[in-house]
C-alpha positions as CSV (number, residue, x, y, z in Angstrom):
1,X,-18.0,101.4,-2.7
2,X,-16.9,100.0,0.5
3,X,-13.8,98.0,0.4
4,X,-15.2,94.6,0.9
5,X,-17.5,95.2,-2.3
6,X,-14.5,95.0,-5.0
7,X,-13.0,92.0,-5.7
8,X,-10.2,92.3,-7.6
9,X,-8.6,89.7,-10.3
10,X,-5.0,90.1,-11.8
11,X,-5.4,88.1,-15.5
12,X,-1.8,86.7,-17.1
13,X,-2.9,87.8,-20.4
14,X,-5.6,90.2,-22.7
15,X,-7.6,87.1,-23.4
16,X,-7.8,85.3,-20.0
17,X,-9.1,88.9,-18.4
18,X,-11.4,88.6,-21.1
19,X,-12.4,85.1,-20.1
20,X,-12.8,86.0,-16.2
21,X,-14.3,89.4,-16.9
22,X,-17.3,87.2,-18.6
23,X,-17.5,85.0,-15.8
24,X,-17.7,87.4,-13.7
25,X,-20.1,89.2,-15.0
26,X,-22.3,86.2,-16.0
27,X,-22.3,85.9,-11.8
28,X,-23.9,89.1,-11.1
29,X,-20.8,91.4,-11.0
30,X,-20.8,94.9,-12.8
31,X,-17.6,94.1,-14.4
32,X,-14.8,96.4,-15.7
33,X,-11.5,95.1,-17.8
34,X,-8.5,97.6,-17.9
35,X,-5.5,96.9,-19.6
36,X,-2.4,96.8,-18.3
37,X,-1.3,98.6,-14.7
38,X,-4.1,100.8,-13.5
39,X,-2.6,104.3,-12.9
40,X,-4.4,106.9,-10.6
41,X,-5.8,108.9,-13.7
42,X,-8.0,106.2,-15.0
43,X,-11.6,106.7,-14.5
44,X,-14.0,103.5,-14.5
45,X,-17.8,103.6,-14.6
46,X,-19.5,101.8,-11.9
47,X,-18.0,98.3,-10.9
48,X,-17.7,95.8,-8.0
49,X,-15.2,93.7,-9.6
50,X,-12.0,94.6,-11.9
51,X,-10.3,92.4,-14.0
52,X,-6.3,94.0,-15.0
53,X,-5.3,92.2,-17.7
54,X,-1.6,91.9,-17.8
55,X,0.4,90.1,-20.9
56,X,2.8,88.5,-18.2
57,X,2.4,84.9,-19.2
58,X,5.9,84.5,-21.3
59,X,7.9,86.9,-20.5
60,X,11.0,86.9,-17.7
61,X,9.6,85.6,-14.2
62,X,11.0,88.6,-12.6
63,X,9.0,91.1,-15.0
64,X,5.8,89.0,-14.8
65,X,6.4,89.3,-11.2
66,X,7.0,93.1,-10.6
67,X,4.2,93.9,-13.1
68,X,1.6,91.9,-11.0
69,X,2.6,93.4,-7.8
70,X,2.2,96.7,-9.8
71,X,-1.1,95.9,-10.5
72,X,-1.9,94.7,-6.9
73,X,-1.1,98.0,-6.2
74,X,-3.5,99.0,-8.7
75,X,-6.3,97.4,-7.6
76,X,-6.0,98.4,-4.1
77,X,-6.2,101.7,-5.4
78,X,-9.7,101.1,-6.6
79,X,-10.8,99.3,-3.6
80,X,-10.0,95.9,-4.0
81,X,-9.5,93.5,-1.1
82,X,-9.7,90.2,-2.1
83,X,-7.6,89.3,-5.1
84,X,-7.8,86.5,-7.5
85,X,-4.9,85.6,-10.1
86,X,-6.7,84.2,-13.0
87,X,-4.3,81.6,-14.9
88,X,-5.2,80.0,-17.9
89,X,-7.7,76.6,-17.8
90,X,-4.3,74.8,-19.4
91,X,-2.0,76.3,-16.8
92,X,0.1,77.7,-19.7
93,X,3.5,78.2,-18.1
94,X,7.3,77.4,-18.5
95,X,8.8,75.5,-16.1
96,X,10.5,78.7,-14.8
97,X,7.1,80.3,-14.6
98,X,5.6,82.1,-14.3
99,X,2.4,81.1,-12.1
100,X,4.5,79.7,-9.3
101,X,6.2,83.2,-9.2
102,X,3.9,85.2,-9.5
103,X,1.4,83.2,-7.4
104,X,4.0,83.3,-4.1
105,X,4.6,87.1,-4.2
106,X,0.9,87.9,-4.1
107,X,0.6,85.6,-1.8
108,X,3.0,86.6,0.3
109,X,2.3,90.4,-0.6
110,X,-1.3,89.9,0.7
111,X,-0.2,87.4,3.8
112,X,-1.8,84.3,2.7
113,X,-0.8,81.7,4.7
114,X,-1.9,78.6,2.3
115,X,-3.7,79.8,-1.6
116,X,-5.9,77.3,-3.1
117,X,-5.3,76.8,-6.9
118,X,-7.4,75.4,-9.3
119,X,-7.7,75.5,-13.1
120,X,-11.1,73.6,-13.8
121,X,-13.2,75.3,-16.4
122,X,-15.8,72.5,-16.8
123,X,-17.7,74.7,-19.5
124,X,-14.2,74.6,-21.4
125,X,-13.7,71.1,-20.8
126,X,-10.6,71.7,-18.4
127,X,-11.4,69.6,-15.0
128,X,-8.7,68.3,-12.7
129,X,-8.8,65.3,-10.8
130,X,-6.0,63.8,-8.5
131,X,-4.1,66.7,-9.0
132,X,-4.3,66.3,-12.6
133,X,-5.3,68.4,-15.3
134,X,-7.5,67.1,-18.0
135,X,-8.6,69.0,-21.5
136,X,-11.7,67.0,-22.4
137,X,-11.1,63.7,-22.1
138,X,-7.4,64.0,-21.8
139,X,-4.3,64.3,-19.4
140,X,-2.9,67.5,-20.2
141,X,0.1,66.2,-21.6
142,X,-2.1,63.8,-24.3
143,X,-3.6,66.9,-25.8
144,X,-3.2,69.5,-28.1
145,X,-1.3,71.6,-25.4
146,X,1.6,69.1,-25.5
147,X,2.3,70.6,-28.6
148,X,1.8,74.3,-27.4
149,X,5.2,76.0,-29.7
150,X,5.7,78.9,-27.0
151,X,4.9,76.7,-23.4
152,X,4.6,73.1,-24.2
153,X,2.5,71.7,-21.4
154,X,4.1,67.8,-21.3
155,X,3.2,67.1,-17.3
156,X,-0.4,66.7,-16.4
157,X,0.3,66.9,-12.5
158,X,-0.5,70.4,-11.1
159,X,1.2,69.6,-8.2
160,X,5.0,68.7,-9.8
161,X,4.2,71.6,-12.4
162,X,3.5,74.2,-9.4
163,X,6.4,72.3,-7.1
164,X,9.0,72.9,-10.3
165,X,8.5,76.8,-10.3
166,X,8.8,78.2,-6.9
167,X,10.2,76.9,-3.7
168,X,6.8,76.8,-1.5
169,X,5.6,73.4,-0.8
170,X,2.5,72.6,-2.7
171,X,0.0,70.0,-1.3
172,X,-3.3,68.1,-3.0
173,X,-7.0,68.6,-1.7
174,X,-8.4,65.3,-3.2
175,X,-11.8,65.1,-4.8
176,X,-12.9,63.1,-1.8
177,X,-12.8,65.9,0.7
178,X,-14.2,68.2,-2.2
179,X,-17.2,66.1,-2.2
180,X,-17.3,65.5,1.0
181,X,-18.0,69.7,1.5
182,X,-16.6,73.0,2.4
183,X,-16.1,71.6,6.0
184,X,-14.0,68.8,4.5
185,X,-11.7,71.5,3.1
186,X,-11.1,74.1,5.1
187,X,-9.9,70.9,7.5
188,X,-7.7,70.0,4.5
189,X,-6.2,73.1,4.1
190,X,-5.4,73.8,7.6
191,X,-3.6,70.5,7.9
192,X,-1.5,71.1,5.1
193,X,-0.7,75.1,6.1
194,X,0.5,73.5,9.5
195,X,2.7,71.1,7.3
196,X,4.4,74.1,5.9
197,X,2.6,74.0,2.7
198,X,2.1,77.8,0.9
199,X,0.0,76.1,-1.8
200,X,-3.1,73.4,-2.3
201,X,-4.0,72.9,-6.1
202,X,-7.8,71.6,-5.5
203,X,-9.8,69.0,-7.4
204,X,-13.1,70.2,-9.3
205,X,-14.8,67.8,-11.9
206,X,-18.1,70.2,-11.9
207,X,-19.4,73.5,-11.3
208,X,-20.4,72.1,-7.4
209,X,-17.2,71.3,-6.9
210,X,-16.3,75.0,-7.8
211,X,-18.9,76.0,-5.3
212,X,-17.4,73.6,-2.5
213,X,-14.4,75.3,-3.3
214,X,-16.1,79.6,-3.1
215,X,-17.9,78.5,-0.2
216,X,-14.4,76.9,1.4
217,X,-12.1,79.8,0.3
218,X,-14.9,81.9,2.2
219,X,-13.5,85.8,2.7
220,X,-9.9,84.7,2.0
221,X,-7.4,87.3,0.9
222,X,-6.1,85.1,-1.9
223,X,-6.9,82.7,-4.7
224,X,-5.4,81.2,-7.8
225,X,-7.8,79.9,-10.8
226,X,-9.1,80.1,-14.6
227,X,-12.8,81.7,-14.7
228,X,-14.9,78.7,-13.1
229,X,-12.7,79.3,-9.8
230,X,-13.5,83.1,-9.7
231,X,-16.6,83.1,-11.1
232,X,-17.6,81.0,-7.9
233,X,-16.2,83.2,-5.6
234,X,-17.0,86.5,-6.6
235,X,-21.0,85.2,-6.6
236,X,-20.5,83.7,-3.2
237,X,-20.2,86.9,-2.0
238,X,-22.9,89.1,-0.9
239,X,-22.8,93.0,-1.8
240,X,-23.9,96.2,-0.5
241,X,-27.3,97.3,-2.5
242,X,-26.5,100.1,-4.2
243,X,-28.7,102.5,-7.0
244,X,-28.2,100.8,-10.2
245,X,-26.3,98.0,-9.5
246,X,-27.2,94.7,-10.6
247,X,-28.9,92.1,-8.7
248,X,-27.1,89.3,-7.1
249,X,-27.0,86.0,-9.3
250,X,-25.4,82.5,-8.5
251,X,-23.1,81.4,-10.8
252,X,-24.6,79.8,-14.2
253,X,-25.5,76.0,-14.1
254,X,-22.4,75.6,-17.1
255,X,-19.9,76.9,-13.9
256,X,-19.1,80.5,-15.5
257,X,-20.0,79.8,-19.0
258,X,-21.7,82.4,-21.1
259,X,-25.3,83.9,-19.5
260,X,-26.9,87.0,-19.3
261,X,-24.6,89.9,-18.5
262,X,-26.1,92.8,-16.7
263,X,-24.9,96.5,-18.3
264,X,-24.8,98.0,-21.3
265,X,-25.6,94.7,-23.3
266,X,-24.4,93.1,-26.6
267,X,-22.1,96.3,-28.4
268,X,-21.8,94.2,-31.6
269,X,-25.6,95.7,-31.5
270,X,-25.2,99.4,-31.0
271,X,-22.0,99.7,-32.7
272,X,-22.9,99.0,-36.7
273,X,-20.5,98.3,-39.3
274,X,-18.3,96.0,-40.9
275,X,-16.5,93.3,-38.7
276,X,-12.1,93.3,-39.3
277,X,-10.9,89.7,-38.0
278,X,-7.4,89.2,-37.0
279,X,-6.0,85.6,-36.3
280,X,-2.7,85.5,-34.6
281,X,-3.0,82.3,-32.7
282,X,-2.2,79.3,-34.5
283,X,-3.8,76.6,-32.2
284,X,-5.7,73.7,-33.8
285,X,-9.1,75.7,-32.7
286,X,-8.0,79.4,-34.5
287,X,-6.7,77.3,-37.6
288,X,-9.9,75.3,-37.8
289,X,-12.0,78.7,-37.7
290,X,-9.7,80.4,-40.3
291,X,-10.1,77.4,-42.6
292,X,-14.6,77.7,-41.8
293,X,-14.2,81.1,-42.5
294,X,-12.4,80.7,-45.6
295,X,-15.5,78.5,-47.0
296,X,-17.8,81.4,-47.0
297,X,-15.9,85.0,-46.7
298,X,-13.0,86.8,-47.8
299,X,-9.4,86.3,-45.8
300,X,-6.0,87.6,-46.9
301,X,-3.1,84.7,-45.6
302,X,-0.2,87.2,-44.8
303,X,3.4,87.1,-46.7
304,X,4.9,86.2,-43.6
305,X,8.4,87.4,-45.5
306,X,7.0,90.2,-46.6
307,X,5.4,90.9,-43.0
308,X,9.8,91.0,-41.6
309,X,11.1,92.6,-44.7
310,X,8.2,95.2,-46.5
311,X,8.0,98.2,-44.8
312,X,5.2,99.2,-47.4
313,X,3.3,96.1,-47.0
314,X,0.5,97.1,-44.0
315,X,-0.4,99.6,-45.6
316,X,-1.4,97.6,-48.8
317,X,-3.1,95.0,-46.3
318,X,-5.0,97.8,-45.0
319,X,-6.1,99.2,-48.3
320,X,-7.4,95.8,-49.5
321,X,-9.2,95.1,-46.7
322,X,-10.9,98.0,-46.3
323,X,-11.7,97.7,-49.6
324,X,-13.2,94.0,-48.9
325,X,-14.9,95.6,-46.1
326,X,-16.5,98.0,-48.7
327,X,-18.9,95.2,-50.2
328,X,-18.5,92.2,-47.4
329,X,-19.7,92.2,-43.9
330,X,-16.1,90.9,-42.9
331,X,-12.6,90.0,-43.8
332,X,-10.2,87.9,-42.2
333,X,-6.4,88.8,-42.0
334,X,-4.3,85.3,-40.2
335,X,-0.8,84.5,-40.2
336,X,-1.2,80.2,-40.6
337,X,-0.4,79.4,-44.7
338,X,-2.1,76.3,-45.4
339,X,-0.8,76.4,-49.0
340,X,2.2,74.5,-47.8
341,X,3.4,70.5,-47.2
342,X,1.6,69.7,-44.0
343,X,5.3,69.1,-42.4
344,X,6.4,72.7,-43.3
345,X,3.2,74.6,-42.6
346,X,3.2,73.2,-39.0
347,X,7.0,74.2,-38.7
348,X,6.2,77.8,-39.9
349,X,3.1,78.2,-37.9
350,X,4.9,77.4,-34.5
351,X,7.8,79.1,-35.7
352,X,4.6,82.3,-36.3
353,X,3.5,82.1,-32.9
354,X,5.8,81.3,-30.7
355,X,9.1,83.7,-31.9
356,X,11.1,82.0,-29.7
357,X,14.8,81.1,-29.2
358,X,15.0,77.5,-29.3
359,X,14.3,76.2,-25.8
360,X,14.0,79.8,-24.0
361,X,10.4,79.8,-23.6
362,X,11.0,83.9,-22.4
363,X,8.7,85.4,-24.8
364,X,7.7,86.7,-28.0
365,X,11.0,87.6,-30.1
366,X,12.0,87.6,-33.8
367,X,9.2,86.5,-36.4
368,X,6.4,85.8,-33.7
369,X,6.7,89.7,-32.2
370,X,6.7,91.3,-35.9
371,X,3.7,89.3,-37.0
372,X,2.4,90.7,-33.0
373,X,3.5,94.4,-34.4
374,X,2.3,94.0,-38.1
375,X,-1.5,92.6,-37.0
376,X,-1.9,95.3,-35.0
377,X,-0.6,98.1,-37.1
378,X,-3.4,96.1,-39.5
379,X,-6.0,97.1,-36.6
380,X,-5.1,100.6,-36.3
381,X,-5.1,101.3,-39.9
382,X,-8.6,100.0,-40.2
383,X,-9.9,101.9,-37.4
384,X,-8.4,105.3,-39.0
385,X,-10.4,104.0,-42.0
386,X,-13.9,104.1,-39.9
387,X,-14.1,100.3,-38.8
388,X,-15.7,99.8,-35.3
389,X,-15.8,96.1,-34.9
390,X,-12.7,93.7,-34.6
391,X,-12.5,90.5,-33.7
392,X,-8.9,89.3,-32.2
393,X,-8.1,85.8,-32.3
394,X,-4.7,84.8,-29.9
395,X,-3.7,86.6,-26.2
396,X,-0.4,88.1,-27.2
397,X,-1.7,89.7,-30.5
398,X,-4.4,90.8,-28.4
399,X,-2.1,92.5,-26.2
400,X,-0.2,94.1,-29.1
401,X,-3.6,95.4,-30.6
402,X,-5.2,96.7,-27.8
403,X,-1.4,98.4,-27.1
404,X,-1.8,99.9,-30.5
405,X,-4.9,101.1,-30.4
406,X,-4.1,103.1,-27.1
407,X,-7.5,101.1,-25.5
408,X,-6.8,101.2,-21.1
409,X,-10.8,99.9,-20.1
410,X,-13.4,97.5,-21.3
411,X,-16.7,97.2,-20.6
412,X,-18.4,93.6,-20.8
413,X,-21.1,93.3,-23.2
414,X,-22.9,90.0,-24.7
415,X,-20.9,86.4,-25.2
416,X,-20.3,84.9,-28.1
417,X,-18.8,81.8,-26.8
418,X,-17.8,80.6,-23.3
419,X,-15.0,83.0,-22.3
420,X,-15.3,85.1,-25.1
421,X,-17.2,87.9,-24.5
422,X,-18.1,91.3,-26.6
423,X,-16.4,94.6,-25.0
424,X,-16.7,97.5,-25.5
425,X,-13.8,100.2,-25.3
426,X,-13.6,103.0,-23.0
427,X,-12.4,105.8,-24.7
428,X,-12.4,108.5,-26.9
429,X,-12.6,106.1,-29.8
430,X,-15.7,103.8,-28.8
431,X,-14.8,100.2,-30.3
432,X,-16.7,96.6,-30.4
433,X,-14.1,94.3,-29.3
434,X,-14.1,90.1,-29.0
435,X,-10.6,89.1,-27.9
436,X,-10.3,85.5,-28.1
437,X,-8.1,83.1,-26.7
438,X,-6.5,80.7,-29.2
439,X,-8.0,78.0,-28.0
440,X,-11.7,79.1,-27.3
441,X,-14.8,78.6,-29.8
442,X,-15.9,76.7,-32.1
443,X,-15.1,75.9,-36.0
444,X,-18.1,78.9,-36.5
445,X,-16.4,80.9,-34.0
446,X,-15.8,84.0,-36.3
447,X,-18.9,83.6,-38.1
448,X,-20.9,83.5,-34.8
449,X,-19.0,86.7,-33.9
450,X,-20.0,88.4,-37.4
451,X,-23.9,87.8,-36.8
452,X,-24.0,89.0,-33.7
């Protein structure tokens, strides 16, 4: 392929490269995913755009940042010449970090004078206006997110937020100029590179916003955005015809939300079987699809002492749920108790995901990385046991199963909700796959996935 034919997108986490690879391909790309740092030996199938997906989003701002130039690397390997750094549609940092960080040594790794940034994900519900992020009907801060145990999100303004983690100056292109066209700003962004700005967060209320923005990044070298963002940019790009590859689409009318995906098609399909469902996250969304799940099908609630201090207990997790797989079409393994005092379930749920030393916001550590470890020891011992299917619900559990399991490459298969997509692994071991972001689906989420 010739060089201008791969674009290449470096994801924060398993989930979000999940999120863009869908986009992606819902635009017309022939998609790949690989996990972690592409090394020379890896061999893709055919692709004009690859999405590395990275778990960089809470650790150390200086790892997150020599792991992403590692993965540049990567991707120029492979071809890649323009580069997009998919964030996440709640820009999901500390203040430390790491998108600021990591944003201003690609940047200046790939000599972009000025990056445009923006978050929106209309199809999500994520739009920003004024420089401010919304989740629905929301400000950022009045959501959910505020909440978040690991990055609490408690400033709506994308500007201050990008300003606080890296010492570029960061400038606004209103929604004025993005309505008033393409025209309007590439004007905007030139003023504000001559001002000495390195970065313009964008407003986008709607997908033709998102297209203002493609058509204004043009061939840039550079980008920063959640799927809408990319989606809209790797479509606004023409490709070389070549045998087999798929024909050139314009992004969906829900701005990169799920639509037909060329390739092999829907995996859950061809790869039969019982479906194992792991639920790390514990956002509101993942513990309202744990508690519809539990209406209807069998879930195991995990001994979260036992999960720190039984060296015997995966295994008996595994052996009951296989043996729950032997007569059901799926079992659910999650780490939220709802047995407990609303007051004390919330404490030990953010205590579950997040790990964390009281106001470090660094990463996983303590309880949050052996429940990480133990759900994916869970995932390996039902795939020894002949399971094909898994559905993992939460980014860094995702990480630590796809880790476990040894996977390096996904191919994109069918969605089963916006910017969750069926994969399939590329490997020795062939795998159906949903990873899901914590936040992402519906109540029926799980039981959508199962039918499919």
């Amino acid at each position: 392929m010739g060089d201008s034919e791969v674009i290449g997108i470096i994801a924060d986490d398993i989930t979000g490269g999940s999120d863009v690879a869908a986009a992606l391909s819902a635009a017309g790309r022939r998609t790949v995913q690989v996990v972690g740092v592409p090394g020379p030996d890896l061999e893709l199938p055919p692709h004009d755009a690859v999405v590395v997906s990275l778990k960089t989003r809470s650790v150390p701002p200086e790892e997150a940042v020599a792991e992403s130039l590692a993965a540049l690397r990567g991707l120029r390997d492979l071809g890649a010449r323009r580069i997009g750094f998919k964030i996440c549609s709640t820009f999901d940092s500390t203040p430390r970090g790491n998108i600021g960080p990591v944003g201003l040594a690609l940047a200046d790794a790939l000599g972009s004078g000025i990056t445009l940034v923006c978050p929106a994900a209309p199809a999500n519900g994520r739009t920003v206006y004024q420089g401010n992020l919304f989740v629905h009907d929301l400000p950022l801060a009045e959501s959910s997110l505020a909440r978040h145990p690991l990055n609490p999100m408690t400033d709506s303004n994308l500007v201050r937020l990008l300003t606080a983690q890296t010492t570029a100056e960061v400038g606004l292109v209103d929604h004025s100029r993005v309505r008033s066209g393409a025209p309007a700003v590439r004007a905007r962004l030139a003023d504000l590179r001559a001002a000495g700005a390195r970065f313009a967060v964008a407003d986008a209320l709607c997908r033709d916003d998102l297209l203002v923005l493609a058509d204004a990044i043009g061939d840039a070298a550079f980008w920063i955005g959640a799927n809408g963002l990319h989606a809209a940019a790797g479509a606004a790009q023409p490709r070389a015809a070549q045998p087999g590859a798929a024909s050139h689409r314009t992004v969906p009318a829900d701005a990169a939300g799920p639509g037909p995906c060329p390739g092999p098609g829907d995996f859950a399909d061809t790869i039969e079987g019982p479906t194992f469902i792991v639920a790390g996250s514990c956002s509101d969304a993942t513990r309202g699809q744990v508690a519809t799940f539990r209406e209807s099908g069998p879930a195991i609630a995990l001994d979260l002492a036992r999960v720190r201090d039984d060296a015997g207990y995966a295994a008996e997790v595994v052996a009951r749920a296989l043996t729950l797989l032997s007569d059901s079409p799926a079992v659910l393994v999650h780490s939220a108790v709802d047995a407990r005092p609303p007051a004390e379930e919330a404490e030990a749920a953010e205590e579950a995901e997040a790990g964390t030393e009281a106001g470090t916001g660094t990463g996983p550590t303590g309880l949050g990385s052996a429940i990480e470890t133990f759900l994916a020891e869970l995932a390996a011992g039902v795939v020894d046991g002949g399971i094909r299917r898994l559905v993992v619900a939460g980014g860094e559990t995702s990480g630590a199963v796809l880790q476990r399991l040894g996977v390096r490459a996904l191919q994109l298969g069918g969605p089963i909700a916006p910017g969750v997509p069926w994969t399939r692994s590329l490997g020795p071991t062939e795998l159906a796959l949903a990873l899901k972001s914590g936040n992402f689906g519906g109540p029926d989420f799980f039981l959508k996935a199962v039918a499919r």
